[in-house]
mmCIF file as Biopython writes it, N, C-alpha, C and O atoms, coordinates in Angstrom:
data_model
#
loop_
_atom_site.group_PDB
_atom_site.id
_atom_site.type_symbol
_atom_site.label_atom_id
_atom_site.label_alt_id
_atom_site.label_comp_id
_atom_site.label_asym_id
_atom_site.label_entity_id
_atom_site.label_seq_id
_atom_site.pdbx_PDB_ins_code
_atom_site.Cartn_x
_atom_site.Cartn_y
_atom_site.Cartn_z
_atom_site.occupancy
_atom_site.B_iso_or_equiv
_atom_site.auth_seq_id
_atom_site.auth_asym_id
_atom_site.pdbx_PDB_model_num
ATOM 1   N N  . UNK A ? 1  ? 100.078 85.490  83.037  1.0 0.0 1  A 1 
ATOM 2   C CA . UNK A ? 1  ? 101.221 84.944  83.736  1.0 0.0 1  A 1 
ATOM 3   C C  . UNK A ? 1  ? 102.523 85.445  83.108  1.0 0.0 1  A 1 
ATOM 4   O O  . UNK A ? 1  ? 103.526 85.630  83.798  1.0 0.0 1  A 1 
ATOM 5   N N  . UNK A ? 2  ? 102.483 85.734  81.352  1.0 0.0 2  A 1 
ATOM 6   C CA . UNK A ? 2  ? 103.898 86.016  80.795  1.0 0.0 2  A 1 
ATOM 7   C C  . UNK A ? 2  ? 104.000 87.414  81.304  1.0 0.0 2  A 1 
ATOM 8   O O  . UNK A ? 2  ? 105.088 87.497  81.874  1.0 0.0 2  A 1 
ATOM 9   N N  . UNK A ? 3  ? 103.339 88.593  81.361  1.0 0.0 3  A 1 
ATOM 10  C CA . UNK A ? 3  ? 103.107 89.536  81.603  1.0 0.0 3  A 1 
ATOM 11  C C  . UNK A ? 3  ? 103.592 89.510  83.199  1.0 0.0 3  A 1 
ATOM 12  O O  . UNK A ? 3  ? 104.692 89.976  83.495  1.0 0.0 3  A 1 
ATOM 13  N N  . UNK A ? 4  ? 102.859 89.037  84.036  1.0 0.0 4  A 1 
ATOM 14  C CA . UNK A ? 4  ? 103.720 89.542  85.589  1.0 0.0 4  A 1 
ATOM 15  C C  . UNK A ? 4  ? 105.248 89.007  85.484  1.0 0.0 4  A 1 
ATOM 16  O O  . UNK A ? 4  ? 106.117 89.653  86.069  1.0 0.0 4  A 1 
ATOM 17  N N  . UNK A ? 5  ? 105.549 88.010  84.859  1.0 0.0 5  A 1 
ATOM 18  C CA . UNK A ? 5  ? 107.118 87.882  84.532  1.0 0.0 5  A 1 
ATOM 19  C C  . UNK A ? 5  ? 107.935 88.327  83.978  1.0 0.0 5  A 1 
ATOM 20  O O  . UNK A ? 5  ? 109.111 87.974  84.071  1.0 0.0 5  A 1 
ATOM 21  N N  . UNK A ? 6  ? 107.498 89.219  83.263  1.0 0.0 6  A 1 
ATOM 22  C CA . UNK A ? 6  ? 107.869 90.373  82.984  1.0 0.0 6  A 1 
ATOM 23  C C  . UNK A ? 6  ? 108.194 91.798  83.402  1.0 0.0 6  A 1 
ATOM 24  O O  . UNK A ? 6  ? 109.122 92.601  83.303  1.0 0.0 6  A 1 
ATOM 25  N N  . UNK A ? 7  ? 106.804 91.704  83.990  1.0 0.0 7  A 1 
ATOM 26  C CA . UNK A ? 7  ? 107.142 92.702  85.163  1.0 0.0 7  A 1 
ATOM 27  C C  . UNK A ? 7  ? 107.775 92.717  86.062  1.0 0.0 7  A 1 
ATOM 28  O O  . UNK A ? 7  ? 108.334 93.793  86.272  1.0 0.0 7  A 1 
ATOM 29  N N  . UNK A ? 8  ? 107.993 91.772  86.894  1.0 0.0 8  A 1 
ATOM 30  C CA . UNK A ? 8  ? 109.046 91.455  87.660  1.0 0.0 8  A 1 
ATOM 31  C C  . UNK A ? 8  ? 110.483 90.884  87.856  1.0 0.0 8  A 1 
ATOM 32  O O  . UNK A ? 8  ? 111.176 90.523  88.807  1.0 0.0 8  A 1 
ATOM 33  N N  . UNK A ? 9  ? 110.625 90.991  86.231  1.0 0.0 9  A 1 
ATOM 34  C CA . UNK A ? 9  ? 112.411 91.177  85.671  1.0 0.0 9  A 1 
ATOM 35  C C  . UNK A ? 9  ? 112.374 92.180  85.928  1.0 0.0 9  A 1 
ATOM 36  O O  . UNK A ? 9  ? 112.918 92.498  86.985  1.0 0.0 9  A 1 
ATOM 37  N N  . UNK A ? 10 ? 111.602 93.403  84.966  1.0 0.0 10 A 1 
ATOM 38  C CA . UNK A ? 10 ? 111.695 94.256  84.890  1.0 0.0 10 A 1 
ATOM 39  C C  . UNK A ? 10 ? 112.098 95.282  86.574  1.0 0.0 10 A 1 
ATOM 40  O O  . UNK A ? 10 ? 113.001 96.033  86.944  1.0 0.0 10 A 1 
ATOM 41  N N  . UNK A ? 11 ? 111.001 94.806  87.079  1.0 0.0 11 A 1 
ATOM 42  C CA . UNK A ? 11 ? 111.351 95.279  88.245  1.0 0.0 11 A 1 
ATOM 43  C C  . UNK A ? 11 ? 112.735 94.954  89.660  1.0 0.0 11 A 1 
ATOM 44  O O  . UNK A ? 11 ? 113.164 95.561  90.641  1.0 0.0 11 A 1 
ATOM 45  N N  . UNK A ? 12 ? 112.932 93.937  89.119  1.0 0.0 12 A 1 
ATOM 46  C CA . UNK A ? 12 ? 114.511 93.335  89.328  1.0 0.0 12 A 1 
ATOM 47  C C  . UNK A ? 12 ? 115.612 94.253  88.857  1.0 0.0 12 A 1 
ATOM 48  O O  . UNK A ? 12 ? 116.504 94.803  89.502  1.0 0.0 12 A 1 
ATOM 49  N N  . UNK A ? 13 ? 115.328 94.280  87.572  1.0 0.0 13 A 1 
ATOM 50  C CA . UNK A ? 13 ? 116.784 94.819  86.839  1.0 0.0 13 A 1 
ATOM 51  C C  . UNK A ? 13 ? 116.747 96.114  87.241  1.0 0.0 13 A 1 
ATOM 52  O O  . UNK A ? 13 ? 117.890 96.542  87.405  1.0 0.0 13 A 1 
ATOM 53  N N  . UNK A ? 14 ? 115.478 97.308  87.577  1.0 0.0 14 A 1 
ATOM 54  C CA . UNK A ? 14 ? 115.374 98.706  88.051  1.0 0.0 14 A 1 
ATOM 55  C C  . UNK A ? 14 ? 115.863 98.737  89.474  1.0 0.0 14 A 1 
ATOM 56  O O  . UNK A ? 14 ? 116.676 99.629  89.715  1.0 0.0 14 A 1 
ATOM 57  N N  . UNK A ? 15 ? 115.539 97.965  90.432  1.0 0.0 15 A 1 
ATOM 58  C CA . UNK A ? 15 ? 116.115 97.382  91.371  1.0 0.0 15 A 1 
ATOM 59  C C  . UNK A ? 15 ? 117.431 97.414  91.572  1.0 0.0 15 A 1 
ATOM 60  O O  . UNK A ? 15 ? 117.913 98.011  92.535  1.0 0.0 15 A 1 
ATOM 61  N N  . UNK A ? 16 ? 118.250 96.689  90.563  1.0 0.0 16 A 1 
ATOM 62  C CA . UNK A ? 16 ? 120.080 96.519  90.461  1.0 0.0 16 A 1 
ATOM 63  C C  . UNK A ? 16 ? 120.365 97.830  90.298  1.0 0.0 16 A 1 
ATOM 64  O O  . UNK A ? 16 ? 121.019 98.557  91.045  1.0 0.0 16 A 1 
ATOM 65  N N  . UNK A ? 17 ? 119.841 98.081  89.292  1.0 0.0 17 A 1 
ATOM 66  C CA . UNK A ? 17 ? 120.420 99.692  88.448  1.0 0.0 17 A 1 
ATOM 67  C C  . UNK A ? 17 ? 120.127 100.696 89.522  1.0 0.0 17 A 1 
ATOM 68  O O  . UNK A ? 17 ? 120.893 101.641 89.330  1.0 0.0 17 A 1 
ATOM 69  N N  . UNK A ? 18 ? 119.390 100.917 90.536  1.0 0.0 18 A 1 
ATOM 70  C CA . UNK A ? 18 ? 119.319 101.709 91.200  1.0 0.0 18 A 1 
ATOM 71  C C  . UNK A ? 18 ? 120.396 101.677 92.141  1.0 0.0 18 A 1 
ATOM 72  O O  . UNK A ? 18 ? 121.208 102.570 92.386  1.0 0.0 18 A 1 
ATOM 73  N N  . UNK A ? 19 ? 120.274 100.249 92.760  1.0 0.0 19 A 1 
ATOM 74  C CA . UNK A ? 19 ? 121.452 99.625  93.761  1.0 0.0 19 A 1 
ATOM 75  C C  . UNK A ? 19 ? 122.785 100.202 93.651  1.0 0.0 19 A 1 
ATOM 76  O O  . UNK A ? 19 ? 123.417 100.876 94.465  1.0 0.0 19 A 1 
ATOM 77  N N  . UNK A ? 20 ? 123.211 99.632  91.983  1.0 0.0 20 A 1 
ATOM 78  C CA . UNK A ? 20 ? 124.320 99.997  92.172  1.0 0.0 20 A 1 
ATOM 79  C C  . UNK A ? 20 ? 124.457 101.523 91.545  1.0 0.0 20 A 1 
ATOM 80  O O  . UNK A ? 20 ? 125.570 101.842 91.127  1.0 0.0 20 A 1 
ATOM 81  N N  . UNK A ? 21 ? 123.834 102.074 91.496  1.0 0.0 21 A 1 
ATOM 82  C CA . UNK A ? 21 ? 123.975 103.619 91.376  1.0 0.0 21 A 1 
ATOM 83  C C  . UNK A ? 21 ? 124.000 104.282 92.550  1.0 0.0 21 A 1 
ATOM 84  O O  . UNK A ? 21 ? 124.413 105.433 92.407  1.0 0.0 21 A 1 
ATOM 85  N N  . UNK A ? 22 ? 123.623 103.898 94.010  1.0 0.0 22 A 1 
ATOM 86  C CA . UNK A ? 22 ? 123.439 103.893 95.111  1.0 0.0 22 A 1 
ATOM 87  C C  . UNK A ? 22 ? 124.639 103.456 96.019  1.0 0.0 22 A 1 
ATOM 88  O O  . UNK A ? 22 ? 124.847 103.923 97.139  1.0 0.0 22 A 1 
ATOM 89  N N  . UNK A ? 23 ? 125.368 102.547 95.427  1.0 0.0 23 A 1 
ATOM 90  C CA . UNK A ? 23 ? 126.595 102.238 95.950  1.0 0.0 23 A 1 
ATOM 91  C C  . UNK A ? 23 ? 128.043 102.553 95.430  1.0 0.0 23 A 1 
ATOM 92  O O  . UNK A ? 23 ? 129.143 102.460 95.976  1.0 0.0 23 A 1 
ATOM 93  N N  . UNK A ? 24 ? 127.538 103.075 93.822  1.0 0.0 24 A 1 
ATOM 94  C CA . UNK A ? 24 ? 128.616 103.973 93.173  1.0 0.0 24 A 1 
ATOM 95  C C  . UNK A ? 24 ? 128.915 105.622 94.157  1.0 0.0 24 A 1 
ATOM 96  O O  . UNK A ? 24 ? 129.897 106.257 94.540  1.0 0.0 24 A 1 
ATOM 97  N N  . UNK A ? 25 ? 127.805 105.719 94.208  1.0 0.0 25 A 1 
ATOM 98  C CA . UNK A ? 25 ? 127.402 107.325 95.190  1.0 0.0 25 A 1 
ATOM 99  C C  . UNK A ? 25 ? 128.270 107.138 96.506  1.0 0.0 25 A 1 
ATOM 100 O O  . UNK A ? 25 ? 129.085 108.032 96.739  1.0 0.0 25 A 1 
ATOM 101 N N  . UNK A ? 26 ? 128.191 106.165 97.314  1.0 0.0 26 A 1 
ATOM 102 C CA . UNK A ? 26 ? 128.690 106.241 98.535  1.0 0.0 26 A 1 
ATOM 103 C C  . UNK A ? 26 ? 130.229 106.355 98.415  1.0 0.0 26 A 1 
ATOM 104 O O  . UNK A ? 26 ? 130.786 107.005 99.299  1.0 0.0 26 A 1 
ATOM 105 N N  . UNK A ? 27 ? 130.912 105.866 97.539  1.0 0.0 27 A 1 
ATOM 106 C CA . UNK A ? 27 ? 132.533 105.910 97.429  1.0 0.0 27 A 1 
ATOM 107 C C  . UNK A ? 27 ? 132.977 106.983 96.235  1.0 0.0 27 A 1 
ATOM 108 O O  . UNK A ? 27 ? 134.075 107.067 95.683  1.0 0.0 27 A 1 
ATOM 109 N N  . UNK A ? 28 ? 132.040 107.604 96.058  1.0 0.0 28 A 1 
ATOM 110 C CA . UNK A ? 28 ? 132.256 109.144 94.715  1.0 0.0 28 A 1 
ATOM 111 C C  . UNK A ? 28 ? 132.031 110.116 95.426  1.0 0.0 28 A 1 
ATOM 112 O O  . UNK A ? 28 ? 131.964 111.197 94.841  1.0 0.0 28 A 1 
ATOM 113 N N  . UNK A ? 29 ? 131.828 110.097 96.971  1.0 0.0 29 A 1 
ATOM 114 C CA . UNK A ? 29 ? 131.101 111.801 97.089  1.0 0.0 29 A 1 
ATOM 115 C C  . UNK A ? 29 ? 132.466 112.228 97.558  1.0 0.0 29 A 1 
ATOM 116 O O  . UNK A ? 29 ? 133.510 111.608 97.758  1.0 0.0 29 A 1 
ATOM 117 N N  . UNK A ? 30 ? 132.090 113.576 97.673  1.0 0.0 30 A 1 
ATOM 118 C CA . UNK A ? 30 ? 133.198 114.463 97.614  1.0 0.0 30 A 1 
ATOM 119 C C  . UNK A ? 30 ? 132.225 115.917 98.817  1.0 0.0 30 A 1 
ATOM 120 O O  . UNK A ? 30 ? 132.612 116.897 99.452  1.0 0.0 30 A 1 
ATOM 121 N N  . UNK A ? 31 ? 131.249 115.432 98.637  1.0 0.0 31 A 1 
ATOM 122 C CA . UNK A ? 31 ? 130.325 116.431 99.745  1.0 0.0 31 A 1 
ATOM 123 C C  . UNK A ? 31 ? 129.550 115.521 100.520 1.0 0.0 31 A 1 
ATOM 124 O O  . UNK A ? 31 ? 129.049 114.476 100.107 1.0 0.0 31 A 1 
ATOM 125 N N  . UNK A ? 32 ? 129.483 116.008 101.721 1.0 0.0 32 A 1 
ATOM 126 C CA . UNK A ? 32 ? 128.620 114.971 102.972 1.0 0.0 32 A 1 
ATOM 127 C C  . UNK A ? 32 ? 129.067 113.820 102.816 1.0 0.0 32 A 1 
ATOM 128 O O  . UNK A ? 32 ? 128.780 112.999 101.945 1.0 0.0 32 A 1 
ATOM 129 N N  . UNK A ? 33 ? 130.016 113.720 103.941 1.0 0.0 33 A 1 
ATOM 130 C CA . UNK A ? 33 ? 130.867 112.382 104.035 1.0 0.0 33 A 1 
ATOM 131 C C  . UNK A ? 33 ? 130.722 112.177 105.490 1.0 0.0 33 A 1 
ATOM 132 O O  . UNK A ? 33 ? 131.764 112.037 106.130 1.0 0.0 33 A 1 
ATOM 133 N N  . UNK A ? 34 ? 129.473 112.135 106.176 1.0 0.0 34 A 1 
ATOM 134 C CA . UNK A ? 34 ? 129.847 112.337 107.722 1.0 0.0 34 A 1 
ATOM 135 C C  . UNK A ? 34 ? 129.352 110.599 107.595 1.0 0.0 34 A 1 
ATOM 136 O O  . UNK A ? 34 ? 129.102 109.888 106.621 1.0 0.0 34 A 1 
ATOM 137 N N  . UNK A ? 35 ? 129.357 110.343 109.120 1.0 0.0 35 A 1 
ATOM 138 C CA . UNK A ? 35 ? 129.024 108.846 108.713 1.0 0.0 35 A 1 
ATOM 139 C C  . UNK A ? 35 ? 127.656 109.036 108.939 1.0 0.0 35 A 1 
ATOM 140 O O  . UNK A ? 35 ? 127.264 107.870 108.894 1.0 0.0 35 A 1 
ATOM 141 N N  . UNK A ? 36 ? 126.377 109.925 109.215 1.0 0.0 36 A 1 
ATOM 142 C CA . UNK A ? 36 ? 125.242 110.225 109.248 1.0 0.0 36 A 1 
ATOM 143 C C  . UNK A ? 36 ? 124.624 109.619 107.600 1.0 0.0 36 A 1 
ATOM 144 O O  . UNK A ? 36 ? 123.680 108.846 107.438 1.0 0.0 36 A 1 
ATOM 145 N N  . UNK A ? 37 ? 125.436 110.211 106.586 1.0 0.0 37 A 1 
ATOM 146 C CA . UNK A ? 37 ? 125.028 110.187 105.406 1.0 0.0 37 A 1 
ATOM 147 C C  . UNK A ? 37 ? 125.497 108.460 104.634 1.0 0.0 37 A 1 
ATOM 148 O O  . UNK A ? 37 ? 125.123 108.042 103.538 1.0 0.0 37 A 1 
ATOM 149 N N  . UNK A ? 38 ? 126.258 107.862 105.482 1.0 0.0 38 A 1 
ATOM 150 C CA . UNK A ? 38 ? 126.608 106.556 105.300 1.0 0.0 38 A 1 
ATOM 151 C C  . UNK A ? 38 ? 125.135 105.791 105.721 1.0 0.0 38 A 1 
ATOM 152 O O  . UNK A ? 38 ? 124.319 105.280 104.954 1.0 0.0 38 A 1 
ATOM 153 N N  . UNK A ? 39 ? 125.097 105.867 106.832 1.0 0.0 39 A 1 
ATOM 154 C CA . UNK A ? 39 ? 124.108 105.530 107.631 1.0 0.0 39 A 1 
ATOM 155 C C  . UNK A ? 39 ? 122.768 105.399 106.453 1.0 0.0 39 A 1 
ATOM 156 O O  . UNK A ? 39 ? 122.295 104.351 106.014 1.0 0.0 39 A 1 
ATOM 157 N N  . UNK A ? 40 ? 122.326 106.900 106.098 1.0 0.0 40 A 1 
ATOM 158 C CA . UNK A ? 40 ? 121.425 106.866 105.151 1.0 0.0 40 A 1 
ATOM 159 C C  . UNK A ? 40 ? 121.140 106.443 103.685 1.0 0.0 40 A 1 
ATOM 160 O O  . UNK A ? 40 ? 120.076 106.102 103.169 1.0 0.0 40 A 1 
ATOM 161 N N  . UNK A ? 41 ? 122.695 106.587 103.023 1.0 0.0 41 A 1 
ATOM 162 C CA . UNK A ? 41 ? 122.665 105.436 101.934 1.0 0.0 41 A 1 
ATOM 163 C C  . UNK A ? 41 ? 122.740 104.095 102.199 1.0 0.0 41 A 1 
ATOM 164 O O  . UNK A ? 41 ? 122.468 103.557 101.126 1.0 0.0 41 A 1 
ATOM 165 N N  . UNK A ? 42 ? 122.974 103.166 103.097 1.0 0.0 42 A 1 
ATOM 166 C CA . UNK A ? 42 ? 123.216 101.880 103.398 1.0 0.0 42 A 1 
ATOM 167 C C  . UNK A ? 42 ? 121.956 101.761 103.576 1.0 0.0 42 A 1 
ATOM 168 O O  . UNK A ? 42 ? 121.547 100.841 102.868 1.0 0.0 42 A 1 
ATOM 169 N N  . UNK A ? 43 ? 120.641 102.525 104.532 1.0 0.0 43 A 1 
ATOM 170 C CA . UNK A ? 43 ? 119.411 102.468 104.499 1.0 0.0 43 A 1 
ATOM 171 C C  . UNK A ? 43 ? 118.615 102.155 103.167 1.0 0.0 43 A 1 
ATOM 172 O O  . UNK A ? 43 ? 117.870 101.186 103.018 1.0 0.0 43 A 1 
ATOM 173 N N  . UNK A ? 44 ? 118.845 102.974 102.372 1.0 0.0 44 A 1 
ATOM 174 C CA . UNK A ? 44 ? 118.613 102.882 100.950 1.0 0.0 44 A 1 
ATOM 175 C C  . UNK A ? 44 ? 118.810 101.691 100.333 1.0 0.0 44 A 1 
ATOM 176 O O  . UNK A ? 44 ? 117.900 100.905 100.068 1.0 0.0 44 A 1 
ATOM 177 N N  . UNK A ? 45 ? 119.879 101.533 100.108 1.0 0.0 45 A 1 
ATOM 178 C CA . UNK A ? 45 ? 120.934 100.081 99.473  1.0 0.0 45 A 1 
ATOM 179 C C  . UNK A ? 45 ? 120.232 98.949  100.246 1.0 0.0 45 A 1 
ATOM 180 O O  . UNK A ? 45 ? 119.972 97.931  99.605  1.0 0.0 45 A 1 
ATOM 181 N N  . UNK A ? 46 ? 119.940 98.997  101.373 1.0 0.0 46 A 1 
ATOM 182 C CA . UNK A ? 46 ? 118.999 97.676  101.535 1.0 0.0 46 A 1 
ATOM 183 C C  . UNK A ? 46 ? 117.976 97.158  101.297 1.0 0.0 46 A 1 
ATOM 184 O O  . UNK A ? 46 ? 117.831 95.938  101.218 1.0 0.0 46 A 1 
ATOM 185 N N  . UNK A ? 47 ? 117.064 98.028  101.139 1.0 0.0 47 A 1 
ATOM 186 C CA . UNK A ? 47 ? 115.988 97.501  100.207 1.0 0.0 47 A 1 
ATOM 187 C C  . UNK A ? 47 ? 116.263 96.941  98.696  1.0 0.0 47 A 1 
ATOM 188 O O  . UNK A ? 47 ? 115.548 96.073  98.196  1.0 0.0 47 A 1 
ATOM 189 N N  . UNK A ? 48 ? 117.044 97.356  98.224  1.0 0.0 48 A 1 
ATOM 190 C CA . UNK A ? 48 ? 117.432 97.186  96.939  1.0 0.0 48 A 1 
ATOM 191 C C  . UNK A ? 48 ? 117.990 95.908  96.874  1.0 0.0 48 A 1 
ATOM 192 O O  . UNK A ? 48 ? 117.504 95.087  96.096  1.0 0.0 48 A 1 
ATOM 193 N N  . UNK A ? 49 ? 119.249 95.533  97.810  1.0 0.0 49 A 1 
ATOM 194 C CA . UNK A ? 49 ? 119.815 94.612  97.485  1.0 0.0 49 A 1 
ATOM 195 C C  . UNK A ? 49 ? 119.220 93.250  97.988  1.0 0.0 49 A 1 
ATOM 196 O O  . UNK A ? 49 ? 119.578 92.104  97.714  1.0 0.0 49 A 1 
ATOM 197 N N  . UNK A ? 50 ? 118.160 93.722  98.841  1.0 0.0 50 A 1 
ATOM 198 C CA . UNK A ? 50 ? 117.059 92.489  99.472  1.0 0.0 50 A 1 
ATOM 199 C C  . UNK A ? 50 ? 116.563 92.147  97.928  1.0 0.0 50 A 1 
ATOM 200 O O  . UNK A ? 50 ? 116.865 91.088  97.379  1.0 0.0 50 A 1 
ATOM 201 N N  . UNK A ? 51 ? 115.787 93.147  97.315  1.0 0.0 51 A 1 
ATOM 202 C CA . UNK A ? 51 ? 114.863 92.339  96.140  1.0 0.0 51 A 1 
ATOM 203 C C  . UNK A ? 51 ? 115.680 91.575  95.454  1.0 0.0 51 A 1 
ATOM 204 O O  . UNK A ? 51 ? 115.332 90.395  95.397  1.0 0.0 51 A 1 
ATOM 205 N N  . UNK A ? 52 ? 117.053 91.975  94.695  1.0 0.0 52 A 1 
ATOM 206 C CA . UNK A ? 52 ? 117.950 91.102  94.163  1.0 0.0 52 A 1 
ATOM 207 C C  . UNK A ? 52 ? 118.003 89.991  94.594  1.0 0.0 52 A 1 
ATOM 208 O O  . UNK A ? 52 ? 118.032 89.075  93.772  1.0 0.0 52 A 1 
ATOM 209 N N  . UNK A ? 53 ? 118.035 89.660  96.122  1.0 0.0 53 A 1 
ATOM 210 C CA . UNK A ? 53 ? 118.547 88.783  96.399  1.0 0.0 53 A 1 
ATOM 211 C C  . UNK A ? 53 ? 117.019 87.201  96.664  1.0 0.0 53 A 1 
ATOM 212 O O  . UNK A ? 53 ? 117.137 86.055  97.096  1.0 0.0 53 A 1 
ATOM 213 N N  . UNK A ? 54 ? 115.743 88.007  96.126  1.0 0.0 54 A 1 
ATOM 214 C CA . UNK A ? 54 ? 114.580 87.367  96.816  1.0 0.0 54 A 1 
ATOM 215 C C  . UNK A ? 54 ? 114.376 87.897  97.776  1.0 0.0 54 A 1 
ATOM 216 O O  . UNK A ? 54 ? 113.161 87.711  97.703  1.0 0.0 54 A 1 
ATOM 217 N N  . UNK A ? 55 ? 114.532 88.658  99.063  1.0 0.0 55 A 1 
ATOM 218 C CA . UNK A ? 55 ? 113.753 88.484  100.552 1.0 0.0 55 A 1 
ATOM 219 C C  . UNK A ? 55 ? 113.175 89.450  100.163 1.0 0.0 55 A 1 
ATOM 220 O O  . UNK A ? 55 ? 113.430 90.296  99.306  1.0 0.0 55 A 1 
ATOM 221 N N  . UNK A ? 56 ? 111.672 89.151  101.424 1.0 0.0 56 A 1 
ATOM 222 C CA . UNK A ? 56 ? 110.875 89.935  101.210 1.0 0.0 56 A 1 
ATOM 223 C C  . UNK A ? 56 ? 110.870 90.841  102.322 1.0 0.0 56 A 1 
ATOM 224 O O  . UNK A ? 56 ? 110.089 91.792  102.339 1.0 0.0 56 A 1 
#
């Protein structure tokens, strides 16, 4: 039981860190700015910010 709770901080906090590396990206680019490529990071960013938040 301590062990899957662990794992699933763990997998929380990889989760954030990805997130917001994912949402740092969308307001830093400087190449492919069409809104196609919006479209596809916001795709991304949602899975991410679902686990943070609990939903499944």
């Amino acid at each position: 039981m301590l062990i899957e709770s662990i794992i699933h901080y763990i997998y929380i906090a990889l989760a954030g860190i990805f997130g917001i590396m994912l949402l740092v990206k969308v307001f830093k680019r400087e190449k492919r700015q069409g809104i196609v490529y919006d479209i596809v990071y916001a795709y991304c960013c949602v899975p991410f910010l679902m686990r943070l938040l609990g939903i499944k």
